[in-house]
C-alpha positions in Angstrom: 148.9 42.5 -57.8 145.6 44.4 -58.8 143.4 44.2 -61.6 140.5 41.7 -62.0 140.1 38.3 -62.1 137.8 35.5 -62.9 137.8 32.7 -60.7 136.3 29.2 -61.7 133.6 28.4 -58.7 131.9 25.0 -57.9 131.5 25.7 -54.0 134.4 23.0 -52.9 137.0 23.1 -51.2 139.6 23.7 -53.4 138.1 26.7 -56.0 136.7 28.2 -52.5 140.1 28.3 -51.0 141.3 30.0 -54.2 138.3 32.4 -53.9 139.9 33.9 -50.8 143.5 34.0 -51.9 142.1 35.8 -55.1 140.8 38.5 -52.7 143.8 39.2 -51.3 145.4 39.5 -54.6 143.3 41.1 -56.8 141.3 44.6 -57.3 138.2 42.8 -58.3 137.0 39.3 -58.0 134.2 37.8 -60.5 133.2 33.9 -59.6 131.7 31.9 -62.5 130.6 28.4 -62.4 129.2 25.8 -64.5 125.7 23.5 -64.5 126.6 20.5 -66.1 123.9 18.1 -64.9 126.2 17.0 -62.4 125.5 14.0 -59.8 126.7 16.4 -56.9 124.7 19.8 -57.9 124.3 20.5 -54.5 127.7 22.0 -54.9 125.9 24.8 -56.7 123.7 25.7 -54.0 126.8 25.4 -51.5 128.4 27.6 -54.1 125.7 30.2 -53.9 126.2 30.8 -50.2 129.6 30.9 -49.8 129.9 33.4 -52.7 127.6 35.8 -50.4 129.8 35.1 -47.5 132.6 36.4 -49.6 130.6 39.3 -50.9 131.7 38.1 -54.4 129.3 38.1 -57.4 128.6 34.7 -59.1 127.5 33.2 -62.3 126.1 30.5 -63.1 126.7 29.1 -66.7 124.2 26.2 -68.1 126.1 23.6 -70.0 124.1 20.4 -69.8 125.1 18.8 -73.0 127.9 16.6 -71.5 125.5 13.3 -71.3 125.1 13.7 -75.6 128.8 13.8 -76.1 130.9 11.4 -73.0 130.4 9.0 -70.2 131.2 9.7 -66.7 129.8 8.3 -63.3 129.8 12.3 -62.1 126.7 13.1 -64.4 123.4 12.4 -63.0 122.1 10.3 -65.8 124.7 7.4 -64.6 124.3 4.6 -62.7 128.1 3.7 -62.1 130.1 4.1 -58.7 132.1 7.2 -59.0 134.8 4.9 -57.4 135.2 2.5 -60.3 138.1 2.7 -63.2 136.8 4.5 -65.7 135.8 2.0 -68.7 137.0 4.1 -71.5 140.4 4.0 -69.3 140.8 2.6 -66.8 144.0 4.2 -65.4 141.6 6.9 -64.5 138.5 6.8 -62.0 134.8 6.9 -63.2 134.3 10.3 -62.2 136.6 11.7 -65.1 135.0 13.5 -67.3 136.9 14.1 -70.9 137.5 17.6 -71.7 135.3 19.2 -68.4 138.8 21.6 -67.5 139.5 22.4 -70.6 135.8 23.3 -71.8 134.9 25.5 -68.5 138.9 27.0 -68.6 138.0 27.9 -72.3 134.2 29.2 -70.9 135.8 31.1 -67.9 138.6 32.5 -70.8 135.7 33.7 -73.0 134.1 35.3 -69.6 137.2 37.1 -68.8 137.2 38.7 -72.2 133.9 39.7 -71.9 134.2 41.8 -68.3 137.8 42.9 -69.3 139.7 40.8 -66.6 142.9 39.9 -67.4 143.3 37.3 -64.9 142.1 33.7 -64.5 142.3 31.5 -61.5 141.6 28.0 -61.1 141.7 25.4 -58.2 143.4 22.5 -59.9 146.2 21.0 -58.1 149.0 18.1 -59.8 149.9 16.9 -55.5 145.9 15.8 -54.7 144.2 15.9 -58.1 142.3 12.2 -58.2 144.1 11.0 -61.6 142.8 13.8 -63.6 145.7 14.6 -66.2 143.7 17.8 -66.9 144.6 19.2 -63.5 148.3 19.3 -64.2 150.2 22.2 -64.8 151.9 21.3 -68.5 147.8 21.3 -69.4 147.2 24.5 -67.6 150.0 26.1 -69.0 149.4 24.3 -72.6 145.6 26.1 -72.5 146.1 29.0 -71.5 149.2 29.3 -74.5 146.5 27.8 -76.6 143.3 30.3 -75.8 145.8 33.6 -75.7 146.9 32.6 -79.3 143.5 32.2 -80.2 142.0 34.8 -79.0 144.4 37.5 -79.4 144.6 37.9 -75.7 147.4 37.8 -73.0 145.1 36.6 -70.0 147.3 34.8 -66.7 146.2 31.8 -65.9 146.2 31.3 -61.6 146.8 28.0 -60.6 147.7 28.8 -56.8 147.1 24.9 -55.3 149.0 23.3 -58.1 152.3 22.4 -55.8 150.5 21.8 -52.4 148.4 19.1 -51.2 145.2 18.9 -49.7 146.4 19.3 -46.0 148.2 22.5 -46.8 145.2 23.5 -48.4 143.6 23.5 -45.1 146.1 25.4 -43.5 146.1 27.9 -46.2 142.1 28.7 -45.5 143.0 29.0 -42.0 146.1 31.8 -43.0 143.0 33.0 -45.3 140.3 33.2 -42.3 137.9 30.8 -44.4 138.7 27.7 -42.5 135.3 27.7 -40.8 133.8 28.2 -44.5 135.4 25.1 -45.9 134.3 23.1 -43.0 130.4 24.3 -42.8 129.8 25.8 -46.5 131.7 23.4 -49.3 131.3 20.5 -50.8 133.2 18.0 -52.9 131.2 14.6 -52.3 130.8 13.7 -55.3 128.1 11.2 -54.6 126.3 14.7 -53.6 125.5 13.8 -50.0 124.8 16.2 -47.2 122.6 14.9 -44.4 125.6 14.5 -42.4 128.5 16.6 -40.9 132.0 15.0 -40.6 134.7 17.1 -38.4 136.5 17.3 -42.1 133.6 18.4 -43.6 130.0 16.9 -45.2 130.3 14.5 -47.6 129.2 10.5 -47.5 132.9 9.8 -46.8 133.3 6.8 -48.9 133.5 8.5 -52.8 137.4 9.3 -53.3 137.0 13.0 -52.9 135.5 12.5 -49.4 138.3 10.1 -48.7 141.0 12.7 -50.0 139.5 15.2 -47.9 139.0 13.5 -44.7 142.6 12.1 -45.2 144.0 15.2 -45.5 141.9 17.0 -42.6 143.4 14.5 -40.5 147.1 15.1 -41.9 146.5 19.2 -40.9 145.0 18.5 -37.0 148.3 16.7 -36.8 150.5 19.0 -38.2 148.7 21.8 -36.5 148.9 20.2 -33.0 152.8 19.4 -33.7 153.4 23.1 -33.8 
């Protein structure tokens, strides 16, 4: 495929796993990430390592106004299980927070512009994607219509996860080589623990993310031991 591409980078599973396939893809690979005062900025520091494992350069982009403008048990200035219906709506789950996709897709889009990349990949997936409506593909593909027209610009919007779920996820970063780097090196918990490692990975294994990801660990050693 060539050419250059931005990837959107928090050090979890999912945006690691897309760092890798964007390797394989792509001339040039440029991570970028986001500091948003979030509950689980471990990630960041997770995200730091694994970007030198992958020999990929990485930015980090300061955006801690989230707390002045929404609500969200994900940011560090809230007291509220991440598990809990969100109050504003509770159809989704606490740790929703309004507009985060589509402020660091539109970030990552200006990025992309700047270093003349024409390619923009993110880890969002519509199979495992905890309730979020801004991890389906009609929003994906609604944005990235939106920020071209904009912008003037005609940059591809990657959304390589969007059909599979988590467990296929894991057998993709085994195809990829990275399986032992999603194991040791991410981290989704979003309750930001890691004193402890689980065979799926570290995490405090009760937060939804840690229970999607244990859940579909197990789903993959049984698949994997069927063939």
């Amino acid at each position: 495929m060539g050419q250059k591409i931005v990837v959107s980078f928090s050090g979890g599973q999912d945006s690691t796993t897309v760092a890798a396939w964007a390797k394989e893809k792509f001339d040039e690979v440029v991570l970028i990430g986001f500091d948003y005062d979030q509950k689980h900025k471990i990630e960041l520091d997770q995200a730091k390592i694994i970007a030198q494992k992958l020999s990929l350069p990485f930015h980090i982009i300061p955006i801690k106004f989230f707390d002045q403008i929404t609500v969200s048990a994900l940011l560090q200035n809230s007291e509220k299980n991440v598990n809990d219906p969100y109050e504003q709506n509770p159809s989704l789950p606490s740790s929703f927070v309004p507009n985060r996709n589509a402020l660091f897709t539109t970030i990552a889009h200006s990025f992309a512009q700047k270093i003349q990349a024409q390619n923009l990949a993110l880890g969002v997936s519509q199979e495992d994607y905890s309730g979020y409506p801004d991890c389906r593909e009609d929003f994906i593909q609604s944005i990235e219509k939106t920020l071209n027209k904009g912008s003037d610009t005609n940059i591809k919007i990657h959304t390589p996860l969007m059909h599979i779920d988590k467990a296929k996820e894991f057998a993709l970063a085994k195809q990829l080589g990275i399986l032992e780097i999603i194991l040791t090196d991410t981290h989704t918990c979003y309750n930001g623990v890691r004193g402890t490692q689980h065979i799926w990975g570290y995490g405090c294994g009760e937060c939804n993310s840690c229970i999607l990801r244990k859940n579909a660990y197990d789903k993959f050693r049984h698949s994997e031991q069927k063939d």
